[in-house]
N, C-alpha and C positions, 0 to 999 in steps of 0.2 A: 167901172172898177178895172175892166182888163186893159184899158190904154193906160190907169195910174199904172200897174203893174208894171204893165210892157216901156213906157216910157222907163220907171226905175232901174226896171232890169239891161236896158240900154244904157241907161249909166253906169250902172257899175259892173255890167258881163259884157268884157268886149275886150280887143286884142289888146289894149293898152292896160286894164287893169287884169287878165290872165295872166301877159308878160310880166308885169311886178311883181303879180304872187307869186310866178316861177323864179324870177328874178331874187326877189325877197327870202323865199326857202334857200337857195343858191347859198348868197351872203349871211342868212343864218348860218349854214350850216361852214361853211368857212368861218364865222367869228366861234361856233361852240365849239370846231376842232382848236382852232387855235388858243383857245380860252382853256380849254381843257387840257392840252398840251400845258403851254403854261404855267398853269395854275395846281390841274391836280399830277402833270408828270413831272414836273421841274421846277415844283415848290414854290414859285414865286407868290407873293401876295394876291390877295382877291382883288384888288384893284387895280394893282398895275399888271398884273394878268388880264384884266379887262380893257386897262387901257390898247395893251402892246395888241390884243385881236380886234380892237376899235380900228386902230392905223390900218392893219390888213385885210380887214371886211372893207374899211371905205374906199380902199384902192380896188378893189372887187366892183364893189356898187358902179362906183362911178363907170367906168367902163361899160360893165354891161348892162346898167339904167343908160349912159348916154346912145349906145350905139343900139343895143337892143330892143331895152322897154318903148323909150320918146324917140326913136330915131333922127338922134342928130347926126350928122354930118360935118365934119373939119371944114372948118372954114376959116382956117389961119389960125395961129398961136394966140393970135390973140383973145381972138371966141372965145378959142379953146381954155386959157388960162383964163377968163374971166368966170369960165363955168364950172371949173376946177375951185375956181375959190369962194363963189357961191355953194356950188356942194359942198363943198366942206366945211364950211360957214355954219349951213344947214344943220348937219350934221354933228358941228360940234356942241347946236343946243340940245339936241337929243344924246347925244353923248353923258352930257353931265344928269339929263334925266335917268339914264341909262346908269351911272353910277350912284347916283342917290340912292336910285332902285336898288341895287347890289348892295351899298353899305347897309339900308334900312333891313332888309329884308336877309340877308347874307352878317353881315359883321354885328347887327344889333339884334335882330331877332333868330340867328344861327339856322337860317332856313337849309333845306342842302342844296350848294351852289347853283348847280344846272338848272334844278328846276325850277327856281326862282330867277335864272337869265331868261328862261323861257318864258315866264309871264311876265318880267319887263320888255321882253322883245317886240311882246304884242304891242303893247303901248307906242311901241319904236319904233317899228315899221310903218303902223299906222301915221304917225308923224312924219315920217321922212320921207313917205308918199307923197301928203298932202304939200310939204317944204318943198319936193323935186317937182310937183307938178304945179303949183302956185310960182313958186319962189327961182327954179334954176332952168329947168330945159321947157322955157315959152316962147322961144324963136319961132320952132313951128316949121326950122325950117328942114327939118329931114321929114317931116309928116309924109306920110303915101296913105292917097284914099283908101279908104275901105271898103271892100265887097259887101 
């Protein structure tokens, strides 16, 4: 039983998913200023107050998931633009999860906004993990061993 454990907890407590979680709180907390801005100082609609802190959280993400969390490294525009458009690709299926969530829970069931971005977030983090670590930064090539 203590190697199931200890194998598990080598999966998922280690520098790569610490850095996400810090990473992750980070661009939360960039999408709920922005969203709140927005939506509750500048009136704009619940959705497209969602949307406009979508575009500024993923320009967040990307950056500090590529260079931070997966450590990639530049290695030409081109990389670079293929992995821009993967993430965001990524991103724009959780995205629309991310609003269904808002309309259902926000527009149809009159939830109070925030705290219902907060429990879609979970759902969307968790996804956009598995998407950047599946699906966009598996080059592998900025990886540095680990101690």
């Amino acid at each position: 039983m203590k190697d199931f454990v200890k194998k598990w907890w080598k999966l998922f407590v280690n520098r790569e998913t610490i850095t996400y979680a810090v990473a992750g709180v980070m661009t939360t907390v960039v999408n709920f200023l922005a969203y709140h801005l927005f939506c509750n100082v500048m009136n704009i609609p619940n959705l497209v107050a969602n949307a406009i802190a979508w575009v500024i959280a993923v320009a967040f993400a990307y950056v500090v998931n590529a260079r931070w969390v997966f450590l990639e490294r530049f290695e030409g525009w081109k990389m670079e633009w293929e992995r821009i458009v993967k993430f965001t690709g990524a991103r724009v299926v959780t995205f629309f999860v991310e609003e269904a969530g808002m309309f259902l829970l926000v527009d149809v069931l009159h939830g109070p906004n925030l705290i219902m971005k907060a429990i879609v977030a979970v759902l969307v983090i968790i996804l956009n993990y598995v998407f950047s670590k599946l699906f966009v930064f598996i080059s592998g090539s900025g990886k540095k061993e680990e101690k």
